[in-house]
C-alpha positions in Angstrom: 2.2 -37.9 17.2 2.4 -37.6 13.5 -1.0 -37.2 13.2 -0.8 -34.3 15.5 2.3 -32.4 14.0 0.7 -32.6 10.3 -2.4 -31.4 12.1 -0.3 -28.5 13.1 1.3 -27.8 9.9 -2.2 -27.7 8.3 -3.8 -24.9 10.7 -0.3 -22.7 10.3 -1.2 -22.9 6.6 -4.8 -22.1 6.8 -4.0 -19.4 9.4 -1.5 -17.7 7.1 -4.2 -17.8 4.3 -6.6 -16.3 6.1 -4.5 -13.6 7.2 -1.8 -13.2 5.4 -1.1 -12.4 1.4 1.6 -15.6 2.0 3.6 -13.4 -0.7 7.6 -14.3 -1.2 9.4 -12.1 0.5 12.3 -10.5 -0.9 16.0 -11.0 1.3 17.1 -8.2 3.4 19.6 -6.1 1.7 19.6 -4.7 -1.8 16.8 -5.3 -4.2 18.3 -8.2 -6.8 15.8 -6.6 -9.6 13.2 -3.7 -10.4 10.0 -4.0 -8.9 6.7 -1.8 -8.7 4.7 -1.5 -5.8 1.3 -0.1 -6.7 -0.7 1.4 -4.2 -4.3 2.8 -3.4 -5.6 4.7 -0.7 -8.7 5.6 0.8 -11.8 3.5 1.6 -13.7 2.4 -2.0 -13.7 -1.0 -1.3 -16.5 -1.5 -3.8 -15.0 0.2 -6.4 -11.2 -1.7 -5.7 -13.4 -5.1 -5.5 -15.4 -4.5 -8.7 -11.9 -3.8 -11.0 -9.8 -6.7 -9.2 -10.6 -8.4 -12.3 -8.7 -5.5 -14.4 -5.7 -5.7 -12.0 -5.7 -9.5 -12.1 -5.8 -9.1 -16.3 -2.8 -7.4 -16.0 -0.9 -9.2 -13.3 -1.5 -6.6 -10.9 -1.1 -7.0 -7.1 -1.5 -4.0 -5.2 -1.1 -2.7 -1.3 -4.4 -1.3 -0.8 -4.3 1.7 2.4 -7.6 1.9 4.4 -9.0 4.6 5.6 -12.4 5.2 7.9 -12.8 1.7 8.4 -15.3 2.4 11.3 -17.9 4.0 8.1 -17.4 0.6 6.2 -20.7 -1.8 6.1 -20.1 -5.7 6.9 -20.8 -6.1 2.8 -17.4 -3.9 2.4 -15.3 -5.8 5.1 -16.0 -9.2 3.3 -15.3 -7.5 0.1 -12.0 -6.3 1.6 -10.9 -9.9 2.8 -11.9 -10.9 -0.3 -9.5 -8.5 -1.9 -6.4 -9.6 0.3 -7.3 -13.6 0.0 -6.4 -12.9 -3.8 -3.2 -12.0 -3.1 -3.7 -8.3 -2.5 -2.1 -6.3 0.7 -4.0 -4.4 3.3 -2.3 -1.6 4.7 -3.6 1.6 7.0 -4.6 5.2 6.2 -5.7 6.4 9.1 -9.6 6.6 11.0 -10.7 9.5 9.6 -8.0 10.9 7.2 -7.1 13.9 8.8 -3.5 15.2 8.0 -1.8 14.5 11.1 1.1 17.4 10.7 -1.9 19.8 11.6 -3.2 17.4 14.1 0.1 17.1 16.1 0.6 20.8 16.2 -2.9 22.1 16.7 -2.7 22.5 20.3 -0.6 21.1 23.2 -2.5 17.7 23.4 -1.5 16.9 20.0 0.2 13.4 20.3 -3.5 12.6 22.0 -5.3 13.4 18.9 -3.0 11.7 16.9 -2.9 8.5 18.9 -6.7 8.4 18.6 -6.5 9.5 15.2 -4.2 6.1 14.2 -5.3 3.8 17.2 -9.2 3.8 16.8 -9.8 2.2 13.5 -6.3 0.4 13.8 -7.6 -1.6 16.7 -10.9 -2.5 14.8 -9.5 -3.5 12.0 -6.9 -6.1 14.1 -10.1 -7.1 15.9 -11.6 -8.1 12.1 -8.6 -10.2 11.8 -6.6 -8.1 9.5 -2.7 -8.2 10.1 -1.5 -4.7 9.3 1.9 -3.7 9.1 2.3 -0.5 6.7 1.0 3.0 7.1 0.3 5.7 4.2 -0.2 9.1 5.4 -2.9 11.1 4.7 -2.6 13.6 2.1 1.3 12.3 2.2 1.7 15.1 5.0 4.3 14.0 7.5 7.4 14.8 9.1 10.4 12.9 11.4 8.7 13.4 14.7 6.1 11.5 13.4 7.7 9.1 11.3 10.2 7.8 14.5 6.7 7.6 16.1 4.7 5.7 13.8 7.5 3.1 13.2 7.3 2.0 16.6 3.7 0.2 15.6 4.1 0.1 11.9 7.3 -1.6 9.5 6.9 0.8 7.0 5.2 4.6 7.0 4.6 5.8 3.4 4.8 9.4 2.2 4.3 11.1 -1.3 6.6 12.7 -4.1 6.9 16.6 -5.3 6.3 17.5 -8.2 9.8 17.8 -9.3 11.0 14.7 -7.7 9.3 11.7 -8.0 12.2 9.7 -7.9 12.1 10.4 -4.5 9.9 7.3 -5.0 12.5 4.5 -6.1 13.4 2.4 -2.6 16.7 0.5 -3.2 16.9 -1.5 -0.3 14.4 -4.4 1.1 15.2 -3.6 4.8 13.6 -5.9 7.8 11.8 -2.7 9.4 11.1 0.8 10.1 11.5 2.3 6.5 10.3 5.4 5.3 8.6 5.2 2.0 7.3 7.7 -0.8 4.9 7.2 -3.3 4.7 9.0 -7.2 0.9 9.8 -7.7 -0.1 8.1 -11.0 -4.0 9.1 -10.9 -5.5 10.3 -14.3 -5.1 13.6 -13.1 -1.8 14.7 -12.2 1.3 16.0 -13.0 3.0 13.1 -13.5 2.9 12.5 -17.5 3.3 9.4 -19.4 6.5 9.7 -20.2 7.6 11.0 -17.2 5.9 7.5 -15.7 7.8 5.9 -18.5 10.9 7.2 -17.2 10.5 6.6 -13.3 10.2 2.3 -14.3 12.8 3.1 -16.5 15.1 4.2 -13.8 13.8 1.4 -11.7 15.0 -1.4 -13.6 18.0 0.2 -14.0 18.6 1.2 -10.3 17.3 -2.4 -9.4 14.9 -0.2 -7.3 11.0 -0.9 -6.5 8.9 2.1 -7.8 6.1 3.2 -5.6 2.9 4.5 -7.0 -0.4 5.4 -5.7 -4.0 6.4 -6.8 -7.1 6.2 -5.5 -9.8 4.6 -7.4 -10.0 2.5 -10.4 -12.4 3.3 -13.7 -14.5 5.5 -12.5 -14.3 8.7 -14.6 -16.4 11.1 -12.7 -13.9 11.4 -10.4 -10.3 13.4 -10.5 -8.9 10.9 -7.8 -9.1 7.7 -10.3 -6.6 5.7 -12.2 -8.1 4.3 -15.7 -7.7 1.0 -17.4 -5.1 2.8 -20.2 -2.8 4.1 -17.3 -2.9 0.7 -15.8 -2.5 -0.8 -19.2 0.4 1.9 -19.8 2.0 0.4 -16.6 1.6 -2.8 -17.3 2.9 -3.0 -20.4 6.2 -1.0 -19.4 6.7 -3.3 -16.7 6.5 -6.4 -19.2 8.9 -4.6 -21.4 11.4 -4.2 -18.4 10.7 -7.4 -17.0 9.6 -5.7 -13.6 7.7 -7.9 -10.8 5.0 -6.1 -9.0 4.8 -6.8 -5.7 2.9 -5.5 -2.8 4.8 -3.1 0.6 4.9 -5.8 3.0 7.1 -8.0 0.5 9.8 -5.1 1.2 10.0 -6.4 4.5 
């Protein structure tokens, strides 16, 4: 009988490292310290798995929001179970990153469309053995129709900051479910400065608050949708300063 309980306890562990990030999560209720939860979205796997050993460098864990995961080869799915077996979060971005505001209002069948539009991919990428639980909307376009919606299938649905208020993205409370989170866009290219950045994990240590940033891809400089190794030096190093923990979305929950 012993044999058999430890047997047991053994596959619970292996299942939860196969698919799971097995992260600490943090108690319900109010965050007990700053936090930052960085994010990327899209689909370049290859690029993501080729600069985990930048992120690692700099004790980086990151939620990492999949899109068109029908288009992805069997090389990119390893690659992305490799990326969450290190410790990294998998999250959802849609099946073909179309901005589902439009989609739902369109014409009369829109809940239709956007049931396909979240349920294709979502359903493939469950089949692969990926546990999702948090959403990021494409091109951060949302609204509360669809955010009561999405909550019924996902714990968290993630949105994006203005311009003028990025502190929109500081989340104060670690909450069980059905949160709606936004993001501060920290690509290369935007209008979020340095100092402004500077100021946002700032606040977050100070509000005991988790600051939620996105991008898209790492170090690769052709493109305006790419976070380099300075900015993610730059955040690193504040966070060190502040003593802030980066932790992935689903340890909000």
């Amino acid at each position: 009988m012993k044999g058999y309980f430890l047997f047991l306890l053994v596959l619970c562990a292996l299942i939860c490292s196969l698919f799971t990030t097995c992260s600490k999560q943090i108690p319900q209720g109010r965050l007990p310290d700053g936090y930052i939860a960085l994010t990327f979205d899209d689909s370049s796997v290859g690029n993501w798995y080729a600069n985990l050993p930048v992120l690692e460098s700099l004790g980086i864990k990151a939620t990492f929001y999949v899109s068109n995961y029908h288009a992805l080869t069997s090389a990119d799915k390893q690659l992305l179970k490799e990326i969450r077996t290190r410790g990294n979060e998998i999250g959802y971005h849609s099946t073909n990153h179309k901005n589902l505001v439009k989609l739902l209002y369109s014409s009369s069948d829109g809940w239709s469309k956007v049931y396909q539009e979240i349920n294709t991919d979502l359903e493939l990428m469950r089949r692969d053995g990926f546990v999702i639980t948090d959403f990021a909307y494409p091109y951060g376009r949302h609204d509360a129709a669809l955010d009561r919606e999405l909550l019924k299938t996902f714990r968290t649905v993630r949105a994006v900051t203005n311009k003028t208020n990025f502190y929109q993205s500081l989340a104060t409370d670690a909450a069980c479910d059905k949160q709606v989170l936004f993001a501060a866009h920290v690509d290369v290219r935007t209008f979020l400065s340095d100092s402004d950045l500077g100021n946002l994990l700032s606040k977050a240590k100070d509000k005991k608050a988790c600051a939620i940033l996105f991008a898209h891809q790492i170090n690769l400089p052709s493109s305006k949708y790419q976070i380099d190794s300075n900015k993610l030096k730059l955040i690193a190093d504040k966070a060190k300063e502040l003593n802030l923990q980066f932790i992935t979305v689903d340890q909000l929950h």
